[in-house]
C-alpha positions in Angstrom: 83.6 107.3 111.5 87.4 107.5 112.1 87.7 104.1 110.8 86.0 104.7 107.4 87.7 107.4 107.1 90.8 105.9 107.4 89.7 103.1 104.6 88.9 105.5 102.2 91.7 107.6 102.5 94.0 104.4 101.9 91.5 104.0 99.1 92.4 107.1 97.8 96.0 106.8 98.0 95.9 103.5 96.4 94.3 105.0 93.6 97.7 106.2 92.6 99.7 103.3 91.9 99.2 99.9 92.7 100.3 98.7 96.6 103.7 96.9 96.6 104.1 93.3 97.4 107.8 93.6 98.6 107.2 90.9 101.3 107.4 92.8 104.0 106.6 91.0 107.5 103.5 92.8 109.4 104.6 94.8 112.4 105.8 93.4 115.8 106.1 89.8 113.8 109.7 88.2 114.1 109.7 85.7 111.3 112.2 83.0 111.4 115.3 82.9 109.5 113.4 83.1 105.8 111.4 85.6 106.9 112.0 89.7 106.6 111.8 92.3 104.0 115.6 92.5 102.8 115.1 88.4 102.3 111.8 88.9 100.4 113.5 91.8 98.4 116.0 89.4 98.0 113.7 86.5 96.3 111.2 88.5 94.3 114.4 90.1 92.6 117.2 87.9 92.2 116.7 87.2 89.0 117.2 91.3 88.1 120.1 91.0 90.7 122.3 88.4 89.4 120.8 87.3 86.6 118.7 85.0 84.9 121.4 82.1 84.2 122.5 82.3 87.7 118.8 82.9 89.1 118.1 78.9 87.7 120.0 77.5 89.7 119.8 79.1 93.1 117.5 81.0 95.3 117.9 83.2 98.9 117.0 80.7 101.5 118.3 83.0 104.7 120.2 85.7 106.2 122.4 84.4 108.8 124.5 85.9 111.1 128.4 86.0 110.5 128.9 83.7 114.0 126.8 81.4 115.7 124.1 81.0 112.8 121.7 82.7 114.1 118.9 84.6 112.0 119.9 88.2 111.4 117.3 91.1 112.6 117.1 94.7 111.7 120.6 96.0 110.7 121.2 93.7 107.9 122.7 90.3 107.7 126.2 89.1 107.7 125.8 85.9 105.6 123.6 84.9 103.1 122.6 81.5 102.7 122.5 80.2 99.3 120.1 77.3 98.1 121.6 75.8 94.6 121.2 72.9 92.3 124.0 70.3 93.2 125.6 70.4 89.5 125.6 74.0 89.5 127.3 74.2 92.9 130.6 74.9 91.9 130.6 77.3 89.3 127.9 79.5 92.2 131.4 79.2 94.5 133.4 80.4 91.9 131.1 83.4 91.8 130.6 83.7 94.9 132.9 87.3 95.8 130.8 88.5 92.5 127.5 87.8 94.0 128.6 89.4 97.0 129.2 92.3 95.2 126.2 92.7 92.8 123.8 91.8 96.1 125.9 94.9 98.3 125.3 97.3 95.3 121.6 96.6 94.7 121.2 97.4 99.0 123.5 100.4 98.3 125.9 99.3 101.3 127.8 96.5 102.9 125.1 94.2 103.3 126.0 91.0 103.0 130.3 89.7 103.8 130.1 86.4 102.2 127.5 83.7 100.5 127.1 79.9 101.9 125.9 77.1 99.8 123.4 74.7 100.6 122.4 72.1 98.2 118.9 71.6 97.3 116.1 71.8 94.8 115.0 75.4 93.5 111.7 76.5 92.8 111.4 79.3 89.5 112.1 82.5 90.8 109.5 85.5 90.6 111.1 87.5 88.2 111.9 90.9 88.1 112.0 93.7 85.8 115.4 93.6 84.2 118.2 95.8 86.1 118.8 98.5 83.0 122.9 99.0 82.9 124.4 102.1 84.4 124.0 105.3 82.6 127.3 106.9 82.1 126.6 110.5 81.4 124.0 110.3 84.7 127.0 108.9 86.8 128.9 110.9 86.0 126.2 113.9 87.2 125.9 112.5 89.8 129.5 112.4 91.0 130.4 115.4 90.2 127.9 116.6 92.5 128.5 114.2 95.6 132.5 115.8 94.8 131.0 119.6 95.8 129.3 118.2 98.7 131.5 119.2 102.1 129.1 117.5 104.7 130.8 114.5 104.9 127.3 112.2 106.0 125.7 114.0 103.5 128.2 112.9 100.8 127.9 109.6 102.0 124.6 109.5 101.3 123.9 111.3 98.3 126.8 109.2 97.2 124.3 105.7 98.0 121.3 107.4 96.2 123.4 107.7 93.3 124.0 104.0 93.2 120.1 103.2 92.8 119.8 105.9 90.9 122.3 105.4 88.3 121.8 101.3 87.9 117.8 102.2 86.9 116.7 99.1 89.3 112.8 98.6 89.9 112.5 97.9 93.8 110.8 99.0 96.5 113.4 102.2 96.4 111.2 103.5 93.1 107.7 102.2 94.8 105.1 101.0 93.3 104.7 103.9 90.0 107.7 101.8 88.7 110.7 103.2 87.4 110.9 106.7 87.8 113.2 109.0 85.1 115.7 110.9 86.3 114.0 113.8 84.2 115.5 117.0 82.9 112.3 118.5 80.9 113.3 121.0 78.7 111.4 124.2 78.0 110.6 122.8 74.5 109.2 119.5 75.5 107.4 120.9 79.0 102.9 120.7 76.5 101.1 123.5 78.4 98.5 122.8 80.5 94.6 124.8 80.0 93.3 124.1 83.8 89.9 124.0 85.0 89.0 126.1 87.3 89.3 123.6 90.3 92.6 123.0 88.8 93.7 126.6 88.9 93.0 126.6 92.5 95.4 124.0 93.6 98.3 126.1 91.7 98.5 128.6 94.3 99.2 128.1 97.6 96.9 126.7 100.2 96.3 127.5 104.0 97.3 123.8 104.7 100.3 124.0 102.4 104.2 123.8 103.9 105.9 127.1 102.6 109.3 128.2 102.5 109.7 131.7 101.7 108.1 135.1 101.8 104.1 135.4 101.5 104.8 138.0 98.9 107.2 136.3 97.1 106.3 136.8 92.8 106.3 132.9 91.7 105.4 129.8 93.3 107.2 125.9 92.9 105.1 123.3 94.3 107.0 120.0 94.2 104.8 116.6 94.7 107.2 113.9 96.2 107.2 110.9 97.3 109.2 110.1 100.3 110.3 106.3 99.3 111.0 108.2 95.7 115.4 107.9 95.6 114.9 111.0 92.6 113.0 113.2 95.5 115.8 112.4 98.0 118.0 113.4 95.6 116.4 116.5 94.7 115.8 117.1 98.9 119.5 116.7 99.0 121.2 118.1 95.7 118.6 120.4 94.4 116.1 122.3 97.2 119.5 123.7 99.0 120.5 125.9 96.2 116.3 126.6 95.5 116.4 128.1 98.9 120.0 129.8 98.8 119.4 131.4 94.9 115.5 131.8 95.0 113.8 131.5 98.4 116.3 133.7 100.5 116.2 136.0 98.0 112.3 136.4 98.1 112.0 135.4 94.5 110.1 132.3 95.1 107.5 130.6 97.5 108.7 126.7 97.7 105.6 125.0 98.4 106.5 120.3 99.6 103.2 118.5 98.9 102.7 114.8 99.7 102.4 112.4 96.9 102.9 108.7 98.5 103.7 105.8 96.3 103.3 102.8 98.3 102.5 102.7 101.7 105.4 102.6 103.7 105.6 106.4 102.0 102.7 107.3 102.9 103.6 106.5 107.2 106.6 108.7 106.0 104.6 111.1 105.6 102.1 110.7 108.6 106.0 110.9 110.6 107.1 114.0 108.6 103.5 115.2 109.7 104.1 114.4 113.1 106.1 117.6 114.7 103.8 120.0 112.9 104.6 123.1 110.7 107.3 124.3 112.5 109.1 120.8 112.1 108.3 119.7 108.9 110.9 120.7 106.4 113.9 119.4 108.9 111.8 115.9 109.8 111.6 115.9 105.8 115.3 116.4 105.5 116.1 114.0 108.2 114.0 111.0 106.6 115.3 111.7 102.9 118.9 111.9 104.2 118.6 108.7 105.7 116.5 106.9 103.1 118.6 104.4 102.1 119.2 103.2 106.0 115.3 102.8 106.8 114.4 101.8 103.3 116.5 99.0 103.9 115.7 97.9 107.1 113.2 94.7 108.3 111.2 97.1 110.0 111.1 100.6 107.9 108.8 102.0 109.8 110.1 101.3 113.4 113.9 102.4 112.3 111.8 106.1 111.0 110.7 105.9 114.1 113.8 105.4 115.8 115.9 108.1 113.8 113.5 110.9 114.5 113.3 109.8 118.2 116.7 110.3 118.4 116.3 114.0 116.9 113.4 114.6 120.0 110.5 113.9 117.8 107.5 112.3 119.8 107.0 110.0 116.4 105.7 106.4 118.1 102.3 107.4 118.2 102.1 109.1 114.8 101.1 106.6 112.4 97.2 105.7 114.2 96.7 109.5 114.0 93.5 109.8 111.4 94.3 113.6 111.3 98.0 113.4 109.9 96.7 111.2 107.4 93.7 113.4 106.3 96.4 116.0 105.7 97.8 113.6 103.5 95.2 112.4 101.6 94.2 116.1 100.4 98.0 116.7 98.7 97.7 113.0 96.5 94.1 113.8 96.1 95.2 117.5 95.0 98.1 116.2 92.8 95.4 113.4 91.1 93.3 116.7 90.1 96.3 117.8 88.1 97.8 115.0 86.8 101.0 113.6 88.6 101.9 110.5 88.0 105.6 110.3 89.3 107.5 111.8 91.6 109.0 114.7 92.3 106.9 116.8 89.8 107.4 120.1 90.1 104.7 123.4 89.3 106.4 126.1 88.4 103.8 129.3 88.7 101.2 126.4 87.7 103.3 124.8 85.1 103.9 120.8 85.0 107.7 121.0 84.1 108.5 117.4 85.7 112.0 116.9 87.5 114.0 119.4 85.8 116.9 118.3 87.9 118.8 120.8 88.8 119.3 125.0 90.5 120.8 125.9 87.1 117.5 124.1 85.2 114.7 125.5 87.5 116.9 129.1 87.3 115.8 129.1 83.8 112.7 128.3 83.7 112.1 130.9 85.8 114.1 133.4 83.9 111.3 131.9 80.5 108.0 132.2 83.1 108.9 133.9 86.1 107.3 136.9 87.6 
């Protein structure tokens, strides 16, 4: 019974977006030196990463170790071994610092120190979706706000969100709905909705519901989010503080986190962020989007969640086979399908779709138009 349940509810999820194929290597599998998801990542977007006239003429073919050759594990390689086309060997050297640098920002840290050449034949790439160029006026939102941030880790990485943010990449860091907008819905573009009846009952908030705030607080946010989503970390990071500071504290608003997985290495976040129960939730959800970047990154996602919240005295190896954390789960995307959301975060605002409006200041108003 537990089994098809557990099918169905995958079913369910997958009904949302199609499953990734980032390459990722099962669990408890050491692959050898070609093998792993940052090497996979690598491949299927290199094109995106470096760009297609370079992508011709040379392909990932390892991640070594910076001494003694050996084939890096989780953590993140030293050395990355380059296959190229024997005529287009030298110009690659010549690029070689710049590679460096475009492969680091795409990882959002210091992945890689230096590239080695090997000569050989290169199959096509898979391509990617093309890497869309920065957006000026969004970097520049986004460092003014890492600049008011005192928490020094925090900063740091807010500060590597921004970087996936702001270059608009498609990766596994956007999940399989593609690439999300960094939305600021205005009042003027946010269509009203006229719910159904089973619609109107998901707009309020539910027994099984996470809740920050007073039960007899006037209006009601409920934010669907994913927790792979770099926008919802962002929003965890940059945004909910000021929510609960302005709104919540105040007893002006009920803040209501609902699950909304996009692929399924979100959706065992969420089983973790399930794990420690009610009373855990909203830090084990802080703790994962905090560290996003770190996991998301890692060969083994999964076993490095595992590892940070074991560190913060959450009993989270056993998490993932529990059918009940998932059923939990399944209910919030199957709840969010009923009204419509299609990326993450989305936000209801006293059973309003207004989207990501991206900031305290943007949410403020929209309450001060529809609040109670």
């Amino acid at each position: 019974m537990k089994g098809s349940m557990r099918e169905n509810g995958f079913r369910a999820i997958g009904g949302v977006a199609q499953r990734l194929t980032s390459g990722l290597s099962p669990k408890g599998k050491k692959g050898a030196k070609a093998s792993g998801a940052p090497l996979a990542r690598l491949k299927t977007e290199w094109s995106a990463i470096v760009g297609a006239e370079i992508a011709r003429v040379s392909r990932p073919d390892a991640l070594l170790a910076g001494r003694g050759g050996r084939a890096v594990q989780a953590g993140g390689g030293k050395v990355l071994r380059l296959r190229v086309e024997g005529a287009a060997s030298l110009e690659i050297q010549h690029r070689a610092n710049q590679l460096v640098e475009r492969v680091n920002a795409y990882f959002g840290h210091r992945f890689i120190d230096e590239i080695r050449l090997v000569q050989g034949g290169v199959t096509a790439p898979t391509l990617a979706p093309p890497v869309a160029p920065v957006d000026p006026q969004l970097a520049a939102r986004l460092a003014e706000r890492v600049a008011k941030v005192e928490d020094p880790d925090l900063k740091a990485a807010l500060a590597r969100l921004g970087t996936h943010i702001a270059r608009g990449r498609r990766s596994l860091m956007l999940g399989a709905l593609g690439a999300m907008l960094f939305m600021r819905t205005s009042r003027a573009q946010t269509v009203l909705a006229q719910w159904t009846d089973d619609q109107e009952k998901l707009l309020v908030v539910r027994p099984t519901d996470h809740v920050l705030g007073r039960a007899d607080a006037p209006n009601v946010i409920i934010d669907y989010f994913s927790l792979t989503c770099p926008h919802c970390a962002n929003f965890a990071m940059a945004v909910l503080p000021g929510i609960r500071k302005q709104f919540v504290e105040s007893g002006r608003v009920r803040f209501v986190y609902r699950h909304f997985p996009s692929d399924s290495i979100a959706t065992h976040a969420s089983q973790l962020a399930e794990c420690g129960g009610t009373a855990r939730f909203f830090d084990t959800i802080h703790a994962l989007f905090r560290s996003q970047v770190d996991w998301l990154t890692a060969q083994d996602p999964e076993g490095e969640m595992v590892k940070i919240l074991s560190a913060q005295g959450l009993a989270a190896a056993d998490c993932l086979a529990n059918d009940q954390l998932l059923d939990k789960i399944i209910d919030d995307v199957q709840s969010g399908q009923t009204l419509g959301v299609n990326q993450t975060p989305t936000l209801f605002i006293n059973g309003q779709n207004c989207g990501n409006p991206g900031s305290t200041d943007a949410i403020g108003k929209i309450l001060d138009e529809i609040g109670r």
